[in-house]
C-alpha positions as YAML, in Angstrom:
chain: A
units: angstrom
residues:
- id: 1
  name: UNK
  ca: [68.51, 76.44, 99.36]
- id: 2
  name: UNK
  ca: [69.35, 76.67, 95.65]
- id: 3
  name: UNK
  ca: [68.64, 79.56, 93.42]
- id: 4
  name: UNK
  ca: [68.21, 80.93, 89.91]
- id: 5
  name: UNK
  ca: [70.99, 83.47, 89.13]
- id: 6
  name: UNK
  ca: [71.18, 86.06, 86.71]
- id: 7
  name: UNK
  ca: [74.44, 87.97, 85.93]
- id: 8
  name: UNK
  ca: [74.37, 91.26, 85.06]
- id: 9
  name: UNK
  ca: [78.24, 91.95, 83.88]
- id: 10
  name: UNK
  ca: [79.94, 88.76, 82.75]
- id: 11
  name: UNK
  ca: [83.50, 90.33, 83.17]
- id: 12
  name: UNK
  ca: [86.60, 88.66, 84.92]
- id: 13
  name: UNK
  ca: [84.12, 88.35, 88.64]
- id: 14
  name: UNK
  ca: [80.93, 87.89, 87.43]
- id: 15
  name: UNK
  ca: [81.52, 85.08, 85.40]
- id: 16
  name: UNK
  ca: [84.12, 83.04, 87.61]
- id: 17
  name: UNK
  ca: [81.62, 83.22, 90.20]
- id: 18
  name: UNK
  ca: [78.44, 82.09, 88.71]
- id: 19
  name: UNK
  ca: [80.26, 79.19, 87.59]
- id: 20
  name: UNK
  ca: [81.33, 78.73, 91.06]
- id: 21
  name: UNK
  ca: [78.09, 79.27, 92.38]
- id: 22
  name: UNK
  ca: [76.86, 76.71, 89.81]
- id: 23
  name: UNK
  ca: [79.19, 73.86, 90.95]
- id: 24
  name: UNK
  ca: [78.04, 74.44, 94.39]
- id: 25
  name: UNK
  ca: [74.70, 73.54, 93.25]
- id: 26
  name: UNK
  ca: [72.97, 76.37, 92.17]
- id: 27
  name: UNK
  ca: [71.86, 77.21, 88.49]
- id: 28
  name: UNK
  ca: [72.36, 80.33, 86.25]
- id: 29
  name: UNK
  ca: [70.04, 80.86, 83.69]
- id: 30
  name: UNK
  ca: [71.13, 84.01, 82.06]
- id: 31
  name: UNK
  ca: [73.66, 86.12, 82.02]
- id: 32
  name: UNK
  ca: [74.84, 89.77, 80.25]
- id: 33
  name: UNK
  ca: [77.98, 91.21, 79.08]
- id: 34
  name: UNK
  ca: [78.30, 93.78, 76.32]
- id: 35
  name: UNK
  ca: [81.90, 93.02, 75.24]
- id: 36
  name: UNK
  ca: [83.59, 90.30, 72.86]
- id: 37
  name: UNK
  ca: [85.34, 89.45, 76.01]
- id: 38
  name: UNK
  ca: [82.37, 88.61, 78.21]
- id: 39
  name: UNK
  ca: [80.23, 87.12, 75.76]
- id: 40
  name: UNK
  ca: [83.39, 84.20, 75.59]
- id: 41
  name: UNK
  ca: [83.82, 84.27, 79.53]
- id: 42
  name: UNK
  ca: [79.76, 82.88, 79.04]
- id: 43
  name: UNK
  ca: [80.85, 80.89, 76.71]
- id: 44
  name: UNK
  ca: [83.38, 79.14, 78.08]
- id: 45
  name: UNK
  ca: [82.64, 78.97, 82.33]
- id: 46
  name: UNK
  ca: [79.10, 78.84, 81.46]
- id: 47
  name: UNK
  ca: [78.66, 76.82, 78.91]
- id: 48
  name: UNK
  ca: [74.82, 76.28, 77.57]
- id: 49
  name: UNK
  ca: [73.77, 79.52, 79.57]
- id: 50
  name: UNK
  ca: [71.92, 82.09, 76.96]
- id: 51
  name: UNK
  ca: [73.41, 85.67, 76.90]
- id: 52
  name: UNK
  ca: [70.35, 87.91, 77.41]
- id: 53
  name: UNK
  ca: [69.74, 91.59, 77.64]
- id: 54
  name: UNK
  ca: [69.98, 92.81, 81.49]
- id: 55
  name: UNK
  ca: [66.62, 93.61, 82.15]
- id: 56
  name: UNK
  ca: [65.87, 90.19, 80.94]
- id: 57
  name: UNK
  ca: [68.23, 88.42, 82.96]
- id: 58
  name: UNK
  ca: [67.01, 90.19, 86.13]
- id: 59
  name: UNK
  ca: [63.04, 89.21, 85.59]
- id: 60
  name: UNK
  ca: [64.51, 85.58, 84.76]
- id: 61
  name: UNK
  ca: [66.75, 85.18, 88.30]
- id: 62
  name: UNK
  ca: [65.46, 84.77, 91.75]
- id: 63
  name: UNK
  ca: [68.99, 86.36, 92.56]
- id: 64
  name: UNK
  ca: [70.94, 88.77, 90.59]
- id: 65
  name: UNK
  ca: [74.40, 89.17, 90.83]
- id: 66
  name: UNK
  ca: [75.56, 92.54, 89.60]
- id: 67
  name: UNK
  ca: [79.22, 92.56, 88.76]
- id: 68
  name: UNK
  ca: [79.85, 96.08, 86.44]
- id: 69
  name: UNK
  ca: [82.34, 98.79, 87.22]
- id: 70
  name: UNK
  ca: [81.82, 100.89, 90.08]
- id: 71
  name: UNK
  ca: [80.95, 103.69, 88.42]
- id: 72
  name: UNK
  ca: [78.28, 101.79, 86.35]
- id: 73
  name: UNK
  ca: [76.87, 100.51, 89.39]
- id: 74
  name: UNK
  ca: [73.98, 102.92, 90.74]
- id: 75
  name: UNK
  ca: [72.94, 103.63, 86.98]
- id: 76
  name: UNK
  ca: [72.22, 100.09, 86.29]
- id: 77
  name: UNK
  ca: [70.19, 99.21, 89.48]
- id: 78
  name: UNK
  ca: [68.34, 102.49, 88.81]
- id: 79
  name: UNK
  ca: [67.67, 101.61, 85.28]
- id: 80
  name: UNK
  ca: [66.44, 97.74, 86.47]
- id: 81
  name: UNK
  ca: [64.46, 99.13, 89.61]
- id: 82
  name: UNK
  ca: [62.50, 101.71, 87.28]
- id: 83
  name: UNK
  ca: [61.78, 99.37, 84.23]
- id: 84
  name: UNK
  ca: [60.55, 96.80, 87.07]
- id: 85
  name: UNK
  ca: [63.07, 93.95, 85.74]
- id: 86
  name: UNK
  ca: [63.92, 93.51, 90.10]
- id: 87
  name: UNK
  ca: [61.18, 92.69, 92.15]
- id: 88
  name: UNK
  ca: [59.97, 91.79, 95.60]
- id: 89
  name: UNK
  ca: [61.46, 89.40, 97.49]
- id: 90
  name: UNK
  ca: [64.26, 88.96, 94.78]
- id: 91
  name: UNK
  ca: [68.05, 88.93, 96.06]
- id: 92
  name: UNK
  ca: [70.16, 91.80, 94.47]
- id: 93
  name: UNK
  ca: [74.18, 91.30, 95.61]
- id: 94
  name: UNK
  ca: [76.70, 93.05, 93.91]
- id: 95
  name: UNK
  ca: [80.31, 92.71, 93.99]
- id: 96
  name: UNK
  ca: [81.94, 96.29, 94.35]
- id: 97
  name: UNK
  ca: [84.55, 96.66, 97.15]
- id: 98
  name: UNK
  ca: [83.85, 100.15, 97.36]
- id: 99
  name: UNK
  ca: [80.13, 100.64, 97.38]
- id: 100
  name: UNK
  ca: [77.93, 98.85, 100.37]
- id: 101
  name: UNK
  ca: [74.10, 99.02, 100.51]
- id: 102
  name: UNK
  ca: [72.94, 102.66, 99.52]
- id: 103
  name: UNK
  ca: [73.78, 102.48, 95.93]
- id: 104
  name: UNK
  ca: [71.34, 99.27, 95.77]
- id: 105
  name: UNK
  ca: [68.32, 101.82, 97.58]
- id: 106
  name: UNK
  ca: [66.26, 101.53, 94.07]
- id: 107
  name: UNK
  ca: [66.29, 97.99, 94.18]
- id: 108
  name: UNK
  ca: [65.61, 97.76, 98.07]
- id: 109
  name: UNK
  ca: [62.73, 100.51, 97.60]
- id: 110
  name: UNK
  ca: [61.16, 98.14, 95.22]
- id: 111
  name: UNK
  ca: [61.10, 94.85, 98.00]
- id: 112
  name: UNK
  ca: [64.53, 93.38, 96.75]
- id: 113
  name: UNK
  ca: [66.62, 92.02, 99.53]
- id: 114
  name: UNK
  ca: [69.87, 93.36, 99.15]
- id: 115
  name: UNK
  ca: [73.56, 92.75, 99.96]
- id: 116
  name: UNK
  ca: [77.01, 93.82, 99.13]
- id: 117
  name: UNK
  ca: [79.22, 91.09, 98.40]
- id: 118
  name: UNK
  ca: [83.07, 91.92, 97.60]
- id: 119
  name: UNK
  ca: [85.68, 89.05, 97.20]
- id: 120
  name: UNK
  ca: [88.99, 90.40, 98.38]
- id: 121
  name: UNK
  ca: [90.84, 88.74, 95.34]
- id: 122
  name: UNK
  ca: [92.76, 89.32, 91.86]
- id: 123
  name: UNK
  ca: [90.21, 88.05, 89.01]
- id: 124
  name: UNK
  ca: [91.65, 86.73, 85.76]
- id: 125
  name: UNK
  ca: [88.43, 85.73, 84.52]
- id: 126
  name: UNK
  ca: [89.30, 82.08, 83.88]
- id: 127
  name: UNK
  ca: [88.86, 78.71, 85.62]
- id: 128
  name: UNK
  ca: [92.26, 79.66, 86.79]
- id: 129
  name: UNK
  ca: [90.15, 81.71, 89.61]
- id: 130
  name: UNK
  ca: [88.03, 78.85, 90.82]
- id: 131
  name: UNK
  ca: [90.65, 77.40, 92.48]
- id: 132
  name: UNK
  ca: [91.70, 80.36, 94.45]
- id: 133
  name: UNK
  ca: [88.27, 81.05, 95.27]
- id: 134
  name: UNK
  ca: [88.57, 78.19, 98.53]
- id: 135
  name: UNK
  ca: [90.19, 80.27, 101.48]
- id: 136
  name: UNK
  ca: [88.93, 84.07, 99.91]
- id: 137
  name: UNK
  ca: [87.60, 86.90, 102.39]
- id: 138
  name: UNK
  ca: [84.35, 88.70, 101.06]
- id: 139
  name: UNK
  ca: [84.05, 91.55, 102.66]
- id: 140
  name: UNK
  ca: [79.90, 91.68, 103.25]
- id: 141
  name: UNK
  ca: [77.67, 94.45, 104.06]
- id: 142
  name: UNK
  ca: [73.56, 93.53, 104.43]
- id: 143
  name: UNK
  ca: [70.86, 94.04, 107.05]
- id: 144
  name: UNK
  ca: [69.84, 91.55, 109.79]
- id: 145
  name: UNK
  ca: [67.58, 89.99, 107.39]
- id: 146
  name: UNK
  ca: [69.74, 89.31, 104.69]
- id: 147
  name: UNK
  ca: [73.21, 88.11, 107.09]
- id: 148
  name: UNK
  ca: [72.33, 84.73, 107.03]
- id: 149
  name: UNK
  ca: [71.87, 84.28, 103.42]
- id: 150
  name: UNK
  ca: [75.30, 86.40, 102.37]
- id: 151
  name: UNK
  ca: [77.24, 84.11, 104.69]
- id: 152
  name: UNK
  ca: [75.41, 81.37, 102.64]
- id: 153
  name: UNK
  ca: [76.76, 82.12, 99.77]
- id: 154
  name: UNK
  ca: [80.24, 83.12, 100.86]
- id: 155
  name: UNK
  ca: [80.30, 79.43, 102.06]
- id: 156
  name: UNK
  ca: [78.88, 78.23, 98.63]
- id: 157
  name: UNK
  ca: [81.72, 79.73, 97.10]
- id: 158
  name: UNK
  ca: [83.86, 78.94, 99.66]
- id: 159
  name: UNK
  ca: [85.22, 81.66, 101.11]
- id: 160
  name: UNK
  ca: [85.03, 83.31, 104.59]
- id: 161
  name: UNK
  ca: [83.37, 86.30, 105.64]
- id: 162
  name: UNK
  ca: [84.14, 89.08, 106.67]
- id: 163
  name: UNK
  ca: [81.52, 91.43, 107.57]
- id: 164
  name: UNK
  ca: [82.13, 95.50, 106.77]
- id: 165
  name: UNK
  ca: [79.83, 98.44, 108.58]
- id: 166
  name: UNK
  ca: [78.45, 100.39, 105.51]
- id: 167
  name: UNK
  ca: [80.71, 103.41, 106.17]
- id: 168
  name: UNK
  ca: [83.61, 101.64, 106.51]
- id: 169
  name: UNK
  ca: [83.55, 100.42, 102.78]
- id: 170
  name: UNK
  ca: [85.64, 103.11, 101.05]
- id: 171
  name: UNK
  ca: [88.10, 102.84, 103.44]
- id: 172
  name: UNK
  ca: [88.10, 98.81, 103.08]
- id: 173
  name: UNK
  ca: [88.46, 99.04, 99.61]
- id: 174
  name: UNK
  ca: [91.20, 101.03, 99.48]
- id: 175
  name: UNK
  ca: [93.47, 99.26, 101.81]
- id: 176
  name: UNK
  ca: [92.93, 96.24, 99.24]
- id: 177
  name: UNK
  ca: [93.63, 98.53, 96.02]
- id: 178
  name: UNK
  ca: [97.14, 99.92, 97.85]
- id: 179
  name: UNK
  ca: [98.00, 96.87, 99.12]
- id: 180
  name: UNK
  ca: [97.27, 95.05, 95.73]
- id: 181
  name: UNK
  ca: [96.67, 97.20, 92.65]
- id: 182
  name: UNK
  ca: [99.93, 99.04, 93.60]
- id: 183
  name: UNK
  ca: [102.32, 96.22, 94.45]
- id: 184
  name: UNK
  ca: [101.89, 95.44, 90.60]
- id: 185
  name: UNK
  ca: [102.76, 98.49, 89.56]
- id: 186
  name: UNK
  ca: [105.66, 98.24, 92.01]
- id: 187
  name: UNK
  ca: [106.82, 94.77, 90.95]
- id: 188
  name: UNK
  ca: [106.37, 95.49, 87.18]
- id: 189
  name: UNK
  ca: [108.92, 98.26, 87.79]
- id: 190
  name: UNK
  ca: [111.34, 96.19, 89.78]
- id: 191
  name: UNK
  ca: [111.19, 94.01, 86.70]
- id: 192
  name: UNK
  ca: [111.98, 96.80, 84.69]
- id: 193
  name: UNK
  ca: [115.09, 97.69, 86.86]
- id: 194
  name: UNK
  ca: [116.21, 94.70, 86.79]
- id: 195
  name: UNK
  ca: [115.81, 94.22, 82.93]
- id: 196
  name: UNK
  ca: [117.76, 97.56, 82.65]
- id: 197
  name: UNK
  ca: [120.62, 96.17, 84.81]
- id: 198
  name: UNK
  ca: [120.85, 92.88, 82.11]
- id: 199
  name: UNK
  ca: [118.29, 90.06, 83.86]
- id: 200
  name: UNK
  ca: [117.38, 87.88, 81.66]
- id: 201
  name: UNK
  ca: [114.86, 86.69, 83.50]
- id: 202
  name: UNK
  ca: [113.72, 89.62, 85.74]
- id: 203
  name: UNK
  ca: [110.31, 87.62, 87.15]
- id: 204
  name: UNK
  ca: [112.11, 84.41, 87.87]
- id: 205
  name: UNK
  ca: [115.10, 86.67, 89.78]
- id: 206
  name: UNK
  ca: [112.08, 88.73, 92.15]
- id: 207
  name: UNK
  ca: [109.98, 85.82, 92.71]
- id: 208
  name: UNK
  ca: [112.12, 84.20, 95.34]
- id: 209
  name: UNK
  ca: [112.88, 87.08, 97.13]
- id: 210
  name: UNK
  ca: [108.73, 88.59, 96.88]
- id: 211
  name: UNK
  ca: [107.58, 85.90, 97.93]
- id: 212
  name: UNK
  ca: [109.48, 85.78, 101.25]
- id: 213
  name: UNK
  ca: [109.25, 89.59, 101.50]
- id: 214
  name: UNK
  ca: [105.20, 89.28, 101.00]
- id: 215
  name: UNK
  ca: [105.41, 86.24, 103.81]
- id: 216
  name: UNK
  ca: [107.10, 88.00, 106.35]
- id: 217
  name: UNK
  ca: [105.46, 91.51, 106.18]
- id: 218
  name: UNK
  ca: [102.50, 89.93, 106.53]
- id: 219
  name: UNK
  ca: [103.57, 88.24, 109.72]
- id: 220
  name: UNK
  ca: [106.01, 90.68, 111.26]
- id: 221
  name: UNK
  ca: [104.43, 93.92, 109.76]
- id: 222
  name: UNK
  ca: [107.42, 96.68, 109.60]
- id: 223
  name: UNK
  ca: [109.82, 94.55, 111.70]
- id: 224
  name: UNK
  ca: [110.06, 92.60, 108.60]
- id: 225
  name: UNK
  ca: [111.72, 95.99, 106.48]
- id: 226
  name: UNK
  ca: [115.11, 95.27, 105.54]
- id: 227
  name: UNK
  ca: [117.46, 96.60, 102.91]
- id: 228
  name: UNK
  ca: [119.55, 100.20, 102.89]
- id: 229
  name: UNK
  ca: [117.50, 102.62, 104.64]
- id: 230
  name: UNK
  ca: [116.56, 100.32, 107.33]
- id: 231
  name: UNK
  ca: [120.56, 100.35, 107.69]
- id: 232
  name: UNK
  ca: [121.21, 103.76, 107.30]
- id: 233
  name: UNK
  ca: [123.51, 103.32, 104.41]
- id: 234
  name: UNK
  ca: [123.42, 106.79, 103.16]
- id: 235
  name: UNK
  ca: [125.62, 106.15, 100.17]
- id: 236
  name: UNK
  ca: [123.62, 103.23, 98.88]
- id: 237
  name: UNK
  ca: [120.61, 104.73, 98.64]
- id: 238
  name: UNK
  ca: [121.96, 107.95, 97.27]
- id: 239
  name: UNK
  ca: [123.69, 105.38, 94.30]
- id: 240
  name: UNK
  ca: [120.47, 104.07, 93.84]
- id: 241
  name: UNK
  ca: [118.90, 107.36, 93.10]
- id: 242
  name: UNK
  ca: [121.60, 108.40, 90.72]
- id: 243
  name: UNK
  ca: [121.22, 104.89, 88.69]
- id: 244
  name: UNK
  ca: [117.46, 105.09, 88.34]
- id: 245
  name: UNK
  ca: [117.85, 108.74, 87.75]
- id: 246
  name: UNK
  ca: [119.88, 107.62, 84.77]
- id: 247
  name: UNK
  ca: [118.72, 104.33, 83.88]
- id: 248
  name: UNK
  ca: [114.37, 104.17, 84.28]
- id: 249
  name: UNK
  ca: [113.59, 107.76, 85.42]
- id: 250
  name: UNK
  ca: [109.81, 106.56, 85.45]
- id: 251
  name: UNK
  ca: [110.13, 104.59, 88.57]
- id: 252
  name: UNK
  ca: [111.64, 107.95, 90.62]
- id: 253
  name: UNK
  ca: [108.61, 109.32, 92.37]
- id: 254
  name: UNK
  ca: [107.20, 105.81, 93.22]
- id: 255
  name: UNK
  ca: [110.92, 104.92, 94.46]
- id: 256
  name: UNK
  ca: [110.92, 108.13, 96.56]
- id: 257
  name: UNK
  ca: [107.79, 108.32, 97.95]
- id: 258
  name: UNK
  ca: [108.14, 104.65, 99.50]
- id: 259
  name: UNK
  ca: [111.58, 105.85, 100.44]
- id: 260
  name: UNK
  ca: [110.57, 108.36, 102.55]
- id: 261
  name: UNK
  ca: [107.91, 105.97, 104.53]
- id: 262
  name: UNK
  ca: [110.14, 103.00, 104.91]
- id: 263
  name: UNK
  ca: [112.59, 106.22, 106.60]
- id: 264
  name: UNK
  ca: [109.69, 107.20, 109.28]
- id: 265
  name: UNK
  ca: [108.28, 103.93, 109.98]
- id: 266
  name: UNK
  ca: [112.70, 103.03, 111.13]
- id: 267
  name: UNK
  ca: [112.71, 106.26, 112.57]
- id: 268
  name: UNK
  ca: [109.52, 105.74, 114.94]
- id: 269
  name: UNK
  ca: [110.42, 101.99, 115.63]
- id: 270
  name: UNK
  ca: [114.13, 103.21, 116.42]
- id: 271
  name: UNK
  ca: [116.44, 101.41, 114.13]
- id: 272
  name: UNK
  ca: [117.45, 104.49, 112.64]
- id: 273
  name: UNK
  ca: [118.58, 107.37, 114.21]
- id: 274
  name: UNK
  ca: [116.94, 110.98, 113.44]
- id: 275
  name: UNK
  ca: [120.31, 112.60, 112.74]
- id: 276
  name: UNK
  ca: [121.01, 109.92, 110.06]
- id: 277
  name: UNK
  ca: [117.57, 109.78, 108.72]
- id: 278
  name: UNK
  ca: [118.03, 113.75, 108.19]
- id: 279
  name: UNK
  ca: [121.40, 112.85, 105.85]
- id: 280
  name: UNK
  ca: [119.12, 110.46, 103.80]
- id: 281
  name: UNK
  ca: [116.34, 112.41, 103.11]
- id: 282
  name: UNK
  ca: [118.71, 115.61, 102.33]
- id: 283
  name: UNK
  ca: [119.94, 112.34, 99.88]
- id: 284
  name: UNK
  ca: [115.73, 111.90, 98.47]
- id: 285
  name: UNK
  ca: [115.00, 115.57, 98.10]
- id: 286
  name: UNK
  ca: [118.54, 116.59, 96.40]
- id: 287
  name: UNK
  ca: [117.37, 113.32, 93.78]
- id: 288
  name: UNK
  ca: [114.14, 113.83, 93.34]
- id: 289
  name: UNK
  ca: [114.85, 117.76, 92.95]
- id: 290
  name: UNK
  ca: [117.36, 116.69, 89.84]
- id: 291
  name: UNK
  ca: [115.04, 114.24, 88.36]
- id: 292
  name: UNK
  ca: [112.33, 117.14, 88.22]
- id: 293
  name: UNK
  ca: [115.34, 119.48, 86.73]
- id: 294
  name: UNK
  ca: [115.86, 116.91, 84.02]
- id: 295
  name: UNK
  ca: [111.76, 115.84, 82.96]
- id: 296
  name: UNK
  ca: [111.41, 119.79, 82.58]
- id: 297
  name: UNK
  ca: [113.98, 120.20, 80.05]
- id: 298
  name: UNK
  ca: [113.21, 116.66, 78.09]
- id: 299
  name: UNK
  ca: [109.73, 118.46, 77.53]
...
């Protein structure tokens, strides 16, 4: 079954998967977005579909895709449930990791069919995403009624699903933010390390060595943790501290905090010895102490 879709938030998602939704067969007729940014993400993955005012894309759509901000999210699905822009029988999905069904209760009050539809990828907001869209979990929350149809569209967009109990969503979401959001901010200061140290080309000098880090902890888990700690090479890790203390004090607490779980996960599994992990996290607290020392008196 094909449908009329509406977007409500043209940003990086919204728009890379209406026009996925349209190659699969289906046709969007309208679509909001409030920035400069959105309005050309319509303009160039939908081409020829008319930018409209939200309420007006919902009345116009037989399902509405609402892709805003989390925090934007129960506002605008009051605001389109009261004005009576969503109505019976209509299909309301949006795309927020953390929220399931209750924030969509306004629309679902009204007769909407609703469903929570999160794709458990990094959007760039160009056709650049449509190929990666093939192969992507969406984590999916929606009543009996409405299972059949989510796992419709997951397949229209083809992905896989992955269905998510509604009080399990917070907890789902977060596992993808840490295990995403962060390892950016991790890499970017890798990059900076290594830029400090003289790379020339700090990206091209991680990328072989990510890639087979990101391969094999997501096969072997924590038996995949090599590296200093995971040796027990007390004096190595205590240089590194010193150098970044020195060099890109910045990257300290995110450097120590990971330091100290990579130590108990080796300490649990064995490969490191309690009386040596005590020596290296004497090492982590004696660093991280100094770095403090030294950010007080630069302010």
């Amino acid at each position: 079954m094909t449908h009329r879709i509406g977007v409500v938030g043209a940003g990086r998602v919204g728009a890379v998967l209406a026009a996925a939704l349209e190659a699969a067969g289906h046709t969007v007729v309208a679509a909001a977005g409030e920035s400069d940014a959105s309005r050309f993400r319509i303009a160039d993955l939908l081409p020829g579909v008319g930018h409209a005012k939200p309420t007006d894309v919902a009345r116009s759509c037989d399902l509405l895709l609402l892709t805003v901000p989390d925090d934007m999210l129960e506002n605008v699905v009051t605001v389109l449930s009261d004005s009576g822009a969503i109505r019976p029988g209509q299909y309301v999905v949006h795309t927020s990791g953390r929220h399931g069904l209750a924030v969509l209760e306004p629309a679902r009050r009204v007769g909407a069919r609703v469903v929570a539809m999160h794709p458990a990828m990094t959007f760039t907001g160009t056709a650049l995403d449509l190929d990666r869209l093939p192969g992507c979990v969406f984590g999916l929350t929606a009543g009996s009624a409405e299972r059949a149809f989510a796992e419709g569209l997951v397949a229209d967009l083809g992905g896989r699903p992955m269905w998510v109990p509604e009080e399990m969503r917070t907890l789902y979401h977060a596992g993808l933010a840490h295990g995403a959001n962060h390892l950016v901010t991790l890499v970017t200061q890798a990059m900076e390390l290594l830029a400090a140290a003289g790379a020339d080309d700090p990206a091209g000098t991680l990328r072989p060595l990510l890639t087979a880090a990101l391969d094999n902890a997501l096969e072997h888990g924590d038996a995949a943790l090599t590296g200093p700690i995971v040796r027990g090479d007390v004096n190595t890790v205590r240089a590194h501290l010193a150098e970044i203390t020195a060099n890109a004090p910045h990257t300290m607490p995110s450097y120590v905090a990971l330091a100290r779980d990579t130590l108990d996960r080796v300490v649990t599994d064995g490969r490191v010895l309690p009386i040596r992990a005590a020596t290296i996290r004497r090492v982590i607290d004696d660093a991280e102490r100094t770095a403090q020392l030294q950010a007080a008196r630069r302010r």
